[in-house]
N, C-alpha and C positions, 0 to 999 in steps of 0.2 A: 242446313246448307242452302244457300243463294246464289245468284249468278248477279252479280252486282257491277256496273260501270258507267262511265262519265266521258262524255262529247264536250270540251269547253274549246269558246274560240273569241281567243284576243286579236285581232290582226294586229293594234297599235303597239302590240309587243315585240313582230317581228323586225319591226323596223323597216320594213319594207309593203306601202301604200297599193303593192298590186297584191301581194299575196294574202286577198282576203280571200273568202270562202262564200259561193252562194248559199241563198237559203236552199236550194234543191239538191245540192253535193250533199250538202248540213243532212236534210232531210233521207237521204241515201244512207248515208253516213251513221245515224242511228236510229234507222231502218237493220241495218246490217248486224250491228251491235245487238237490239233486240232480240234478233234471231240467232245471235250468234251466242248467248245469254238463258237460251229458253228452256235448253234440256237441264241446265243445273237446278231448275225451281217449276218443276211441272206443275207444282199444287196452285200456286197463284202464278197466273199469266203475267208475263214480264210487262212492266209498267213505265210508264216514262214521266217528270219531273219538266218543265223546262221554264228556265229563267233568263232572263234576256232586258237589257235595255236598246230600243229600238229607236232612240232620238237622231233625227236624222243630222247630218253632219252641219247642213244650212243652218240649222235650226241652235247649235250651241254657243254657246258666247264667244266672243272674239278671244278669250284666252282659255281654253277650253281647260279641265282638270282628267284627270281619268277617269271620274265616276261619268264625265261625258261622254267619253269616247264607245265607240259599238262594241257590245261584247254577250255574249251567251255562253250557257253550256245547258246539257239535257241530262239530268241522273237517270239510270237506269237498275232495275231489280225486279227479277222473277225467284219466287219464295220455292221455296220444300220445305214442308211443315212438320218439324221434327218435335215442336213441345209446344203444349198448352193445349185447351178445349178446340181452340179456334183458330187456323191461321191467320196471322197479322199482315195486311199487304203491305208491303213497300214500294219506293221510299216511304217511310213512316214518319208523318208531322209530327211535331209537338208544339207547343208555345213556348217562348223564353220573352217575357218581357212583352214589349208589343213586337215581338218579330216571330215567325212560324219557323223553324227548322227542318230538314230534312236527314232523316240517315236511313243507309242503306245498310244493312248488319250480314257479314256473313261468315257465321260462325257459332258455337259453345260456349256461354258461362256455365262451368260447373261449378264454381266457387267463386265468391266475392268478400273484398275485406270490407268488414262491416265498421259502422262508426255511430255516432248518437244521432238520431235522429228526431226529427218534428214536423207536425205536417203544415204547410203552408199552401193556398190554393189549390189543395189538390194535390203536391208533390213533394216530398219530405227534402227536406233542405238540411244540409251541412252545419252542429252549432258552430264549427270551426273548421278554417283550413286543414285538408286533407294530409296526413304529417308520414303514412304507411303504418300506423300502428292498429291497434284492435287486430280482432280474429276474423279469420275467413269464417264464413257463410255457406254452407251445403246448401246447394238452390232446391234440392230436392226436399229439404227438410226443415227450410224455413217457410215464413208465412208467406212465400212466393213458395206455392202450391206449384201442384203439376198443371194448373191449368192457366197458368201465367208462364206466356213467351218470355221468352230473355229477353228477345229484344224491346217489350217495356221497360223491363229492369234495365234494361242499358239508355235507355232513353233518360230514365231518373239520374241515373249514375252523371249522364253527361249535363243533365239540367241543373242538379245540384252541385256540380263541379263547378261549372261557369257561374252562378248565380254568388257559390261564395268565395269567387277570386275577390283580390281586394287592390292589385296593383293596374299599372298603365292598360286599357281596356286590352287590345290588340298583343302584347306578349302576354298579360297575361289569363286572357282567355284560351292561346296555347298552351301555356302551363298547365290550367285547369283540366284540357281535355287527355293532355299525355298523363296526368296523374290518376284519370277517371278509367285510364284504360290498362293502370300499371296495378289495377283493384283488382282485373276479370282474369281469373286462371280461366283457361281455355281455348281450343281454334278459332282465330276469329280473322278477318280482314273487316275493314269498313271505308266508310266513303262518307262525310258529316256534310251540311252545309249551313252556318251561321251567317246570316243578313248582319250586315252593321248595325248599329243601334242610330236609332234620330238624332242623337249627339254627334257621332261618327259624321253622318252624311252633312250634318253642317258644316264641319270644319272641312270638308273634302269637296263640296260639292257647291258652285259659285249658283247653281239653279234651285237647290232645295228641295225639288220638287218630285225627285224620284221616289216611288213607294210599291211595296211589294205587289209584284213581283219582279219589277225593275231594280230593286234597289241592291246595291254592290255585298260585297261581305267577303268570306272567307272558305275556303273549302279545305277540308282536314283529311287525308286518308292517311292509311297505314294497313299493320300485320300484328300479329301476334309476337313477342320476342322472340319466338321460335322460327315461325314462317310457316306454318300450318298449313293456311289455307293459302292460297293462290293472290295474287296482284300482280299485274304486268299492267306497266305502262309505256308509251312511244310517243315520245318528244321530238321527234323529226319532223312531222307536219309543220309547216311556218305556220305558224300564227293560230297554232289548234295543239291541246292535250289531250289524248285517251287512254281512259283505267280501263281496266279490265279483269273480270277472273281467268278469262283466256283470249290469248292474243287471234285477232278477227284479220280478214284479208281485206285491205284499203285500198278501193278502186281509186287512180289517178281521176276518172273522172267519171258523169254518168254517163259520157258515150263512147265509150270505153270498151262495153260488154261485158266489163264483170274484167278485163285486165289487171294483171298486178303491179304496182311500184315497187319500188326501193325500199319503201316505205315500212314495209312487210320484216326485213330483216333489222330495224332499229328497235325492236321489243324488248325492255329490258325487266327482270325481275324486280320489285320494291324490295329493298332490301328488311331486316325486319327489326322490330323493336323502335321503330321510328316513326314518331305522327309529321307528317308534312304538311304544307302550310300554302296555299294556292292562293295567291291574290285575283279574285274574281276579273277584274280591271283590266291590271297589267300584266298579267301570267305571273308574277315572279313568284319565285319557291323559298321559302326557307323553311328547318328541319330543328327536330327538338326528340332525343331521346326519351324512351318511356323508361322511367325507373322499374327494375327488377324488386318487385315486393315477394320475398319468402316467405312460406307458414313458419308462423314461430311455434304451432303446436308442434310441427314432427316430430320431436323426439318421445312426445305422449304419447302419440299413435302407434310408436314401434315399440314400448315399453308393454310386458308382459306375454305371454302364451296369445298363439294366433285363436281369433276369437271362432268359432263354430258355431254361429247360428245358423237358424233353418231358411230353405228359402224364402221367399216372401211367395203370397198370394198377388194374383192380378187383380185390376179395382174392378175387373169385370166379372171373377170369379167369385162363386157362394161364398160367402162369411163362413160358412161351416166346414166349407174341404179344409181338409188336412193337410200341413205342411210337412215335411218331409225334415230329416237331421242329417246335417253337416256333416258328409263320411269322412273328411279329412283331416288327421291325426297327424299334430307334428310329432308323436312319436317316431316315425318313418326318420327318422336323420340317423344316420347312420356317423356317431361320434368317433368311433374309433378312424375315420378316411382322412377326416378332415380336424382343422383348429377350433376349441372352443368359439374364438373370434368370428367361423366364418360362419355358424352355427346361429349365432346372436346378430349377424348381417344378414342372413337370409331372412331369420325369423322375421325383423323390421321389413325387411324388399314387401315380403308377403304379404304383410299388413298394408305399406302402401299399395304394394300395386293390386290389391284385392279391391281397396277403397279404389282407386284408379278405376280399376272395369268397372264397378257398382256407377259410378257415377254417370259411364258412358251407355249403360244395358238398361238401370232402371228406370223404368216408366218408361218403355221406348213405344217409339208409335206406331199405331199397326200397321202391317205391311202394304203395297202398294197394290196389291188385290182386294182388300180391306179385311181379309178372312181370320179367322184366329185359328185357323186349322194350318195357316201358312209362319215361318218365323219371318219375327221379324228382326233378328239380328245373325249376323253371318262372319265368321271367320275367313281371313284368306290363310287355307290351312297348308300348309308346305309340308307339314307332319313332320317340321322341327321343333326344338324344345321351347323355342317363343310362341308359337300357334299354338303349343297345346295347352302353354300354361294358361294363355287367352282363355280357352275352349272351357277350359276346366276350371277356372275361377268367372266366366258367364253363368256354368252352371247352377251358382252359386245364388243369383238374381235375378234368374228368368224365371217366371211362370215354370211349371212342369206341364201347364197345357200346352204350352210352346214348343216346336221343336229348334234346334241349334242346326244352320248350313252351315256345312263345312265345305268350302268351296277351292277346290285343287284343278290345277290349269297345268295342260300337257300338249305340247304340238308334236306333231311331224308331218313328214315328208308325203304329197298323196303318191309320189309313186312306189312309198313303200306299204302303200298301206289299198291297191289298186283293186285288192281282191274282196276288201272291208270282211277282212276275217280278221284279223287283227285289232288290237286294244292298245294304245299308246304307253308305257312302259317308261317312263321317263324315270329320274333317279326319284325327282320328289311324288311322284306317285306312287311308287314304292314303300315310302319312306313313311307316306301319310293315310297308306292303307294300312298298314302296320299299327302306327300311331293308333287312328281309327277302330281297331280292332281292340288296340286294349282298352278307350274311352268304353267302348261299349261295354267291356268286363267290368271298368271301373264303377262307371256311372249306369246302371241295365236302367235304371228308372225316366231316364231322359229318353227321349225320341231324335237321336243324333241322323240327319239327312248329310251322305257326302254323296256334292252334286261334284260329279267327274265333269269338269270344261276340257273337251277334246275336240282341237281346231288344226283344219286341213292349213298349210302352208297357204294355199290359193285365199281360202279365206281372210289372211292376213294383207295378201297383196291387195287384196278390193278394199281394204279398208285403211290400207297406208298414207293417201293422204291426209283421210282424216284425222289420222291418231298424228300427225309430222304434225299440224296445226294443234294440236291441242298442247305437244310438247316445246312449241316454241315459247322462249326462244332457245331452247337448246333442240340440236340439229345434228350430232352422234349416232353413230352404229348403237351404240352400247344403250343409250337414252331409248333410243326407238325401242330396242330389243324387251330394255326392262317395261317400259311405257306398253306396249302390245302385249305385254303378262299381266299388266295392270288391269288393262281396259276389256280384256276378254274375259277376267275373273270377276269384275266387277258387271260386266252385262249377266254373269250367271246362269248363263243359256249351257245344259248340260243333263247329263243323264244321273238318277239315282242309282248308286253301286248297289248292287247285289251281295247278299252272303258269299252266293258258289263264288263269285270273282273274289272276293277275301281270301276264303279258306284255299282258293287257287294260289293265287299273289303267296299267301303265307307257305305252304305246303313245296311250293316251286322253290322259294328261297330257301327254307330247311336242307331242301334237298343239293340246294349247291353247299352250303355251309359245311364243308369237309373239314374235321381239323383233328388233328394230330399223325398226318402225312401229307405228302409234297404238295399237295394240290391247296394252299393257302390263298386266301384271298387277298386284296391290295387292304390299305392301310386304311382308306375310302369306303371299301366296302364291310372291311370287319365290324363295324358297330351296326350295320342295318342286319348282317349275316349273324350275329349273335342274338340282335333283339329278334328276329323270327327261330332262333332256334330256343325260344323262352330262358334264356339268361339271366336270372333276375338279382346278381349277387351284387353288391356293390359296388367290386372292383370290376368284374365282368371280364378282366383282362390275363386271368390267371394262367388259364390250360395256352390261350396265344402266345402270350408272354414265353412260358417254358419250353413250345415248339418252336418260335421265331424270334431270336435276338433284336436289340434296338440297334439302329444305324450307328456303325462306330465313329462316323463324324462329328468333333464337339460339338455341343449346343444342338445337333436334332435329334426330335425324339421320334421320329416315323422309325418304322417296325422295315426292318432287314429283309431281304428275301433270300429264299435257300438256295444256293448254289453260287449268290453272288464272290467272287471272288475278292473280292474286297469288303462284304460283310456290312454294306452297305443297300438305303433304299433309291429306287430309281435315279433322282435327282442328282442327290452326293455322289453316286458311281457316276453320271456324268462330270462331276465335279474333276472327279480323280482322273477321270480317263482325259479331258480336256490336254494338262499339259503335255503326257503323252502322244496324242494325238499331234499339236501342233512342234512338236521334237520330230515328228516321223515325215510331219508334211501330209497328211493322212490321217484318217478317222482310223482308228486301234481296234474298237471295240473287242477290246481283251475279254470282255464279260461274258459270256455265254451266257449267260441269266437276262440278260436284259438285253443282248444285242442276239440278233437273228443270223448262225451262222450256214451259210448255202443255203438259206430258205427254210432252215430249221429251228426249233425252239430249243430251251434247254428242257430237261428231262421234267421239270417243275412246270414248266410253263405247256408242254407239251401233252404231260397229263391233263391239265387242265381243257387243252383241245379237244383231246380225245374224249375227255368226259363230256365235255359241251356238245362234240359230235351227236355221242350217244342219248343225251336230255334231247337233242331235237329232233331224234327219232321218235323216243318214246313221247314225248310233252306234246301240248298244244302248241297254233301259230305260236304265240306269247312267248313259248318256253319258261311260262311259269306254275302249269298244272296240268292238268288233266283234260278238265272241263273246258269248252270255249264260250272264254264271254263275248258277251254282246258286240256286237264291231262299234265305232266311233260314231258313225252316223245311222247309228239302228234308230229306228224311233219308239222303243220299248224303254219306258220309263223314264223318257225327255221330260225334264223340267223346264223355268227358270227363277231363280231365289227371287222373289218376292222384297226379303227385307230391305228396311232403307240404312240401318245399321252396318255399317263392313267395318273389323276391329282388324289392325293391320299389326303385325311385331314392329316395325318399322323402329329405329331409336336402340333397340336390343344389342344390337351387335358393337355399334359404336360406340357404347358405353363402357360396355364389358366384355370387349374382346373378341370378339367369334367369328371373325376373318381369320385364312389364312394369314392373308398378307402382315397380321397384327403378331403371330408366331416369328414372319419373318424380322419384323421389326425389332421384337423381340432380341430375336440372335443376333444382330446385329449391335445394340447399344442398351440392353437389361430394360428395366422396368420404367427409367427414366424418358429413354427415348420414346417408349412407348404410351408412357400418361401423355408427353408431350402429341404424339400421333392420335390418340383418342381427342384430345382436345381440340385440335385439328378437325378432326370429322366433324363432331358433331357441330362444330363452329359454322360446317360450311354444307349441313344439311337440310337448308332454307335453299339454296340453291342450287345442289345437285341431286334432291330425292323430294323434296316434299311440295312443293311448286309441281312438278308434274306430277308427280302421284294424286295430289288432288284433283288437276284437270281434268285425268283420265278416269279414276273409280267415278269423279259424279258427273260424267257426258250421260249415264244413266241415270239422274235424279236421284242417286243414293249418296250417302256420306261417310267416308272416312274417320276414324278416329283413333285414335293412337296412343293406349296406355300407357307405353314403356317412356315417353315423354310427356307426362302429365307433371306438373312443375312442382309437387311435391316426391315423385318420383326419380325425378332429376335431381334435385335440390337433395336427396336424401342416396343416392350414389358418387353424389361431388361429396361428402362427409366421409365415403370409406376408403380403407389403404386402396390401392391399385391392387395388391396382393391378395387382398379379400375377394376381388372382382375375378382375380382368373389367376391361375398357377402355370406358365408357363411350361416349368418342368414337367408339369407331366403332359400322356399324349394326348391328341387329337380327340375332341369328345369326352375328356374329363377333366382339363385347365381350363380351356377358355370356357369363357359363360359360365365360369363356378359357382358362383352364389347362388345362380340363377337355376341350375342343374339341383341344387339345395334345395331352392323353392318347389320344383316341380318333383322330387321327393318329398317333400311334406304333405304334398295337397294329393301324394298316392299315386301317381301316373313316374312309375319307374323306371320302366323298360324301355322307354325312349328317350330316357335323360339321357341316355351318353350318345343319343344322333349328333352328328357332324354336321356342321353350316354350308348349305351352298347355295350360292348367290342365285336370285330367283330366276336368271336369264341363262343358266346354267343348269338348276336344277328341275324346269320344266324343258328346255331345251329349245326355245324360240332361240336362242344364241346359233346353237347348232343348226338348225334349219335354215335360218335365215343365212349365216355366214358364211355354209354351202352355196345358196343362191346368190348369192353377189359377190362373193369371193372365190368361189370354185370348191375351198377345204376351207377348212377349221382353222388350219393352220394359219393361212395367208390372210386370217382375219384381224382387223384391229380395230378395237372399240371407239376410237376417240376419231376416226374416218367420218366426214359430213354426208349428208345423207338430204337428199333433194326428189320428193316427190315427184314422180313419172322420167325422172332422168338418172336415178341412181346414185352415184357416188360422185360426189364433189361435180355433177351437172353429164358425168359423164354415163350413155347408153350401157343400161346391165338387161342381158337376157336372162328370165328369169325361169 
């Protein structure tokens, strides 16, 4: 991970003779940038490039060309040293020819397609044009060792691309570089810059006489096909471009004071899968797709039993320890649930995405304490069925001297929590202490750390402007919400859980888990209420099933509540009562079950009070044991994760299903409508998740990485039915994410395959907090509201 960008200023582009830019704005200008750059690349101090032709206007020929006219820009790159012996500073030169390059690299090859090679001066050169054929390359297992940066090998990749173009220099040295980039599976963003050649500068140039570092060229940036990593750029300045990994505050001038422009709100995402094309000179742009190269091995990879071997040792441990055997047996499938077919789809998922995490865990670099007592890779663990599959297939390639953070994020309210006798309780804390409790069953041999992040609401406020700038340019309730669940799991500042608080958490749920009388739980809560009451049957849903019917509404499958009169769940009895209601001119609420009559409950719902009653006499604050844990801000066993490694589910859901919303889709228009809705998402998840998600995990120096979109993982879920991926028909927590729910059986972790999804700004509860505080309730919240540091909503005063 890097923090990479670029200050270029043409005036003669804007068309307009006043709006040139001084050297001292200039100099301001990425002054600001650098700093604004510095936390994504702690290891090497952000560095600046600058290229410039400074011929004074007197001084060029009466017909002047645009290699005359004034122009600069300044590259910019501060490194985190995620692979090799050595970090590599950036911008990193090379030579091509007689001209020096620069590029700023910021991102992963974990694979490369490989082609014949030879070595020439030092850098192995192309027999022939690049056509997408040959095998990928495991960077970790080729002769680029662990101690060789990518970004040499990317350096080669692009030298030898350019050197064996063979058409018109200028398109097609474009070609070369988008084909150089359509090689690199991986996160990446970049920023290139190619000098014209002495040829070039002839025909362009009536003087001749320009030479590096004045000499014109070309400047290349882009994304990954995905959109990984971050780039935002702002084309508003007249007569000036700036990249960026995250968009920076542009003072209108230096005396100013640090004022903001207009300027501020023209940041627009790069879109991705696209090398662009900067004419040094004159600004102008043009754009050139990267071709999508897929593994042609995949379907080797998925052919055969998942393989079990041991873990590896670390290059720092004895040759003589012992490695440890692979406990997970795809035995675990349970053939009678499910289709031969979907059996034979998990087993392939497994294999890629087992290779997926290996690629992104091994040989990771020690952590930012330097300790090997500390890990160095960390889950953002939700203690849903994506986090753990993570969890439990790292296991698989980390060191066992190592231990694995599992890092879970929980907010509320300080005035509910004034007395700090209380422990934040949020759904996914629950959810992930549970999880957590069977990893430790599963895996005893691992040293599993879950660092609890419990963050006061005030602490969020003090921090809001910063994280609004990191998330621009999107400017949302809902952006913020998820982006502040981001960037407070990814700083890692938290406490290490205790056993007593497990066995409490565990113990407290049991004890609500009533069933087979009126006191049932919601449909929400029965998979976390089943996995702590150790349920470990496949269906899970058997004794529920025969005490509570399914909603008689066609097409839902949510679970009935007793006494409803319509024999329906929450939502659909709204459905029913609706035309009712608008017949009478008046809300009906005929339901006694679900509507409160005189301030009363129905006799189901009502038990349930009284039992709650009675839990919070007898239980802790918590109301989930006995014991009381630690309050939120104790300083008994304050950490904060160390590793630079954070493996995110991210990609999980919009593949295969694991939204609500995707159920609903569902009943509305079958399976059709809903391949069409997945494809949709993940189309447009460069723009609405992974652009900020990246800003915010690395504002601490750490980096992102994302198996469940590793391109042979993708590429190898675009192959299966849609029906393979998720079963609609059945409920909540065993359709959606079904293959996936397969997988995380295979590899042994059970009991929490049939958790239900909820959205991280939901299931930590920064939604709820937060949408109390500037909405008043919950209710009157809505996500897609702008959101304006130190003024609130749409610019208007919120007390908070």
């Amino acid at each position: 991970m890097c923090g990479i960008g670029l200050l270029a200023s043409f005036p003669a582009a804007s068309g307009n003779e006043n709006e040139s830019h001084d050297s001292l704005l200039l100099d301001d200008w990425n002054q600001l940038l650098s700093e604004t750059l510095a936390s994504r690349g702690p290891d090497v101090p952000c560095r600046q490039c600058h290229y410039h032709n400074d011929a004074a206007l007197e001084e060029i020929a009466p017909s002047p060309t645009a290699a005359d006219e004034p122009w600069s820009f300044t590259i910019h790159a501060s490194v985190l040293h995620m692979r090799g012996q050595n970090p590599v500073a950036q911008p990193a030169l090379f030579p091509l020819a007689s001209r020096d390059c620069a590029l700023c690299w910021n991102g992963e090859c974990y694979t490369y397609h490989e082609r014949d090679w030879k070595e020439t001066n030092g850098y192995s050169a192309q027999c022939q044009n690049y056509d997408g054929n040959g095998k990928m390359a495991e960077l970790i297992s080729t002769t680029c060792t662990e101690e060789t940066s990518d970004t040499i090998l990317v350096t080669k990749l692009v030298h030898d691309a350019i050197n064996a173009q063979s058409k018109n220099f200028v398109q097609g040295e474009h070609e070369a570089i988008a084909n150089a980039m359509s090689r690199i599976h991986g996160e990446f963003s970049f920023i290139l810059f190619v000098p014209s050649s002495p040829s070039e500068n002839e025909s362009t140039s009536n003087k001749g006489n320009i030479s590096h570092p004045s000499r014109p060229g070309h400047i290349y940036y882009g994304r990954d096909c995905l959109g990984r990593r971050s780039l935002v750029v702002n084309r508003s300045v007249g007569g000036a471009l700036v990249l960026s990994s995250v968009a920076m505050d542009i003072p209108i001038s230096t005396s100013d004071n640090g004022n903001l422009c207009n300027y501020n709100k023209m940041w627009e995402e790069i879109p991705p899968g696209i090398v662009y094309r900067l004419n040094t000179c004159t600004g102008e742009e043009t754009f050139l797709s990267i071709p999508r190269v897929v593994n042609k091995d995949i379907p080797d990879m998925t052919i055969g039993p998942f393989s079990k071997s041991g873990i590896p040792q670390h290059r720092n441990e004895p040759s003589n320890q012992s490695t440890i055997a692979c406990l997970m047996e795809p035995s675990c499938i349970d053939v009678t649930q499910t289709g031969k077919n979907v059996d034979v789809a998990a087993n392939g998922l497994l294999s890629l995405l087992d290779r997926a995490v290996k690629r992104r865990v091994a040989q990771a670099p020690l952590p930012k304490s330097q300790s090997t007592s500390d890990a160095s890779v960390a889950v953002l663990f939700s203690g849903g069925i994506d986090s753990v599959v993570l969890a439990a297939l790292s296991h698989r390639h980390i060191p066992l001297s190592q231990p694995i953070d599992l890092i879970n994020i929980s907010f509320f309210n300080d005035a509910d929590n004034e007395n700090n006798a209380t422990t934040p309780t949020s759904p996914d804390r629950l959810a992930a202490i549970l999880s957590y409790n069977e990893m430790l069953r599963r895996f005893p041999e691992r040293r599993w750390r879950f660092v609890a992040v419990d963050v006061p609401y005030k602490e969020v406020l003090e921090q809001e402007k910063h994280i609004l700038r990191l998330i621009s340019p999107l400017d949302s309730t809902m952006d913020f919400n998820i982006a502040t669940a981001f960037w407070f799991a990814g700083r890692g500042k938290g406490r290490i859980l205790g056993m007593d608080e497990v066995e409490d958490v565990e113990r407290g749920l049991q004890s609500k888990a009533v069933v087979g009388n009126d006191t049932m739980p919601t449909s929400s809560q029965e998979p976390l209420l089943r996995f702590a009451n150790g349920d470990k049957s496949s269906n899970g849903k058997e004794s529920s099933k025969a005490a509570r019917p399914t909603c008689i509404r066609e097409g839902c499958s949510r679970l009935a509540l007793h006494g409803c009169v319509f024999q329906a769940c929450k939502f659909c009895c709204g459905k029913f009562q609706g035309p009712i209601s608008s017949y009478l001119g008046k809300s009906a609420r005929l339901c006694p079950a679900h509507n409160p009559i005189n301030g009363q409950q129905s006799n189901s719902n009502g038990a349930r009070r009284s039992s709650s009653r009675k839990q919070k006499k007898t239980a802790s604050p918590t109301g989930v044991g006995k014991r009381q844990p630690a309050p939120p801000n104790s300083k008994k066993n304050l950490v904060t994760s160390c590793a630079k490694i954070l493996l995110s589910g991210v990609g999980a859901d919009e593949q295969m299903a694991g939204y609500g919303r995707h159920r609903t889709t569902y009943q509305r228009g079958g399976y059709e409508t809903l391949r069409a809705e997945l494809q949709m998402e993940v189309g447009r998840l460069w723009k609405r998740n992974l652009g900020r998600d990246d800003r915010c995990l690395s504002d601490h120096g750490k980096e992102a990485r994302f198996p469940y979109l590793d391109e042979d993982v993708m590429a190898y879920l675009e192959t299966l039915p849609l029906e393979e991926k998720c079963d609609m028909t059945r409920p909540l927590g065993e359709g959606d994410k079904l293959v996936l729910r397969k997988v995380a059986r295979m590899i042994g972790v059970v009991e929490c395959s049939s958790l239900v999804k909820r959205a991280i700004q939901f299931g930590s509860r920064i939604a709820k907090v937060s949408d109390k505080s500037r909405f008043g309730s919950s209710r009157k919240a809505t996500g897609q509201k702008k959101i304006v540091a130190d003024k609130g909503l749409d610019g208007a005063n919120v007390n908070h």
